[in-house]
N, C-alpha and C positions, 0 to 999 in steps of 0.2 A: 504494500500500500504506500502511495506517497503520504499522504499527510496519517496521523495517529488515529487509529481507532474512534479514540475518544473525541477526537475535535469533531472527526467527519459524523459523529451523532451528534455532536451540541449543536451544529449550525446548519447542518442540512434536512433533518427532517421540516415540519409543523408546517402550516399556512397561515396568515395572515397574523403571524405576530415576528414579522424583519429577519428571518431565516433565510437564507439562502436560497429555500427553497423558490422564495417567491422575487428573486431579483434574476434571474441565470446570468446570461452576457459573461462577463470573467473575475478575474481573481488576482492578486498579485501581492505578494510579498512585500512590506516596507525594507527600506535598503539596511536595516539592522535584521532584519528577518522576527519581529516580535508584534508583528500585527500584521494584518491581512486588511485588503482593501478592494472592497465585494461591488459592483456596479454591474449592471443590470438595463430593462428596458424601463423603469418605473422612474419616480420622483425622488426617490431615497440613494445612497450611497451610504456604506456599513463602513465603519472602520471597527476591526476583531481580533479578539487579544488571540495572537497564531497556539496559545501555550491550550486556552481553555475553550475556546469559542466565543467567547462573552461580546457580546457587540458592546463597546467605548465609547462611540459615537454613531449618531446618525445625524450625515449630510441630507438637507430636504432642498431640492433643487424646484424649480419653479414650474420644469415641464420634465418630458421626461429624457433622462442621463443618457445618453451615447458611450459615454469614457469617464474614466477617472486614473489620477495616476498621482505618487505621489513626488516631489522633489528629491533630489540626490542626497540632500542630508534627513530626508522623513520629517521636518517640520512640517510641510505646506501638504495638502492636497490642490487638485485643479480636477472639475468636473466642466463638463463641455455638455452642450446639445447643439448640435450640426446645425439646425435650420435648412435642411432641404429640398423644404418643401416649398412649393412656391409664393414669395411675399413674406420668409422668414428670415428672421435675423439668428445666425447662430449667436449663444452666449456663452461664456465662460466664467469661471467664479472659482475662487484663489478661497481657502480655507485653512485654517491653524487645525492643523490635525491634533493636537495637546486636550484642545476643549473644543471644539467644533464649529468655532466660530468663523462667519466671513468676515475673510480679509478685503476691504476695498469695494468696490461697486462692483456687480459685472461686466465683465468685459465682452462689447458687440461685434462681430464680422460677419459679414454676410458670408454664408455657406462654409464657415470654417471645417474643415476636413483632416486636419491636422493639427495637434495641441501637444507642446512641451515647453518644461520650464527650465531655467537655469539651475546649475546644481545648487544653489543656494535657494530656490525657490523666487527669488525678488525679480526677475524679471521673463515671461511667458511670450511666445511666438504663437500665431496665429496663421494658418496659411491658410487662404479662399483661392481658390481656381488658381492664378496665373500672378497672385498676387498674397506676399507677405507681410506681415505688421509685427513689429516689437512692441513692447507692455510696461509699463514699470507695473509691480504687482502690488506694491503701495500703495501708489496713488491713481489707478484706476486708468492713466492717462498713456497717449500713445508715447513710445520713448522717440522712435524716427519715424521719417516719410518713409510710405510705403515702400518695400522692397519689390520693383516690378519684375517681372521674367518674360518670356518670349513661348514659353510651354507651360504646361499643368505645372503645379509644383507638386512633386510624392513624397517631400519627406525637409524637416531639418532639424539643426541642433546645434546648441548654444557649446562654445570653448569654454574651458572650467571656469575661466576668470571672468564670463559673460562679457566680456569687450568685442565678441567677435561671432556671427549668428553663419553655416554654414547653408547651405539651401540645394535639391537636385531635382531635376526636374524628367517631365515623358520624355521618350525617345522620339522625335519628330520622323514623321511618314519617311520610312525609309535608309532610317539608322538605329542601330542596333543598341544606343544609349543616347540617355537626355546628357544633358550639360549639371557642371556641379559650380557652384561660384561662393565664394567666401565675402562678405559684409562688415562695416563695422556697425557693429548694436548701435550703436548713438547717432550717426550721423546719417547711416543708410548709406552711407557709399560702397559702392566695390571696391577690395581687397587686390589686386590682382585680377588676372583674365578668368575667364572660364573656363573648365578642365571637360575632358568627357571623360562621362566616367556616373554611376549614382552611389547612396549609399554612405554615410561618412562617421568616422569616430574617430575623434582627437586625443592626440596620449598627454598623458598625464602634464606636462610641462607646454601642453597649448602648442608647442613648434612641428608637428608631424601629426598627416591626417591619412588614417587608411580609410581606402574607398577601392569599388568593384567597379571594373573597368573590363565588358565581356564576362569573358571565364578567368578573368583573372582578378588577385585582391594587390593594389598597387599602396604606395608610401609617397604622400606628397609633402613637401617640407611647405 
């Protein structure tokens, strides 16, 4: 069994009293491994002691959760609903996972499709269609002008020291990778040119970025 006996009875049986049962969608481990963070198709988000099952918290989002996830160091949660359907505004909402409270206002983009936070939690990217936003997760407000691209965007992620936002995007009709381009958080400018290539994680010291480039995993300095 992966998880213990005893947890997978305390949180997955019952109905209609914040079990498991009644949220499905996923699961994931906070980055110390001592709580679980349970989100679903509903209005709720579980934060769950991983040792006994005991739900800690419940996040109550507004509509219903798409995602949740939590920050690099387990302070913050971020729960997201997409909005896309037609004439919605996706929203996101920054949480102290300690005591369940919201951090800050929500934060709006239209059809966001992609949500993560910097490893500190304090600043959140946003990516809609073709089009990127940085966050201060304080103050609710936009950090830079929109980061634009030329394709979908499928993916990105903050450098440890959040000074720098990576961004990749579809492979355009006809090539076998979208393009990958490096940002700085604050000001929105480009980094340097665009690489081909998707996929990205930054080592430990922010100077070297591995990314998939085909069938191969390459090292960009």
């Amino acid at each position: 069994e992966l998880l213990p006996r005893t947890l997978t009875q305390a949180i997955a049986p019952g109905a209609g009293d914040g079990k498991v049962a009644d949220y499905g969608g996923t699961a994931d481990f906070s980055p110390d491994g001592r709580q679980i963070l349970i989100s679903g198709y509903g209005r709720s988000v579980l934060i769950c002691d991983a040792a006994t099952g005991k739900t800690l918290q419940r996040l109550e989002h507004g509509d219903n959760v798409n995602g949740a996830t939590f920050s690099g160091d387990g302070r913050r949660v971020v729960t997201w609903l997409e909005g896309r359907m037609a004439g919605m505004v996706g929203e996101v909402q920054l949480w102290d996972a300690s005591n369940g409270q919201r951090i800050g206002q929500p934060l709006q983009h239209q059809d966001n499709h992609w949500i993560t936070l910097s490893h500190d939690g304090r600043r959140v990217l946003t990516l809609s269609g073709r089009e990127a936003q940085v966050w201060d997760a304080d103050t609710s407000q936009k950090l830079s002008p929109a980061l634009v691209h030329d394709a979908f965007i499928d993916g990105g992620k903050f450098s440890l020291d959040r000074l720098r936002v990576w961004t990749w995007t579809r492979p355009l009709e006809g090539k076998m990778n979208g393009s990958m381009q490096v940002w700085d958080a604050t000001t929105g400018a480009t980094v340097g040119s665009p690489v081909s290539g998707a996929w990205a994680a930054f080592s430990r010291d922010d100077t070297r970025v591995l990314a998939r480039d085909g069938g191969k995993i390459i090292v960009l300095d």
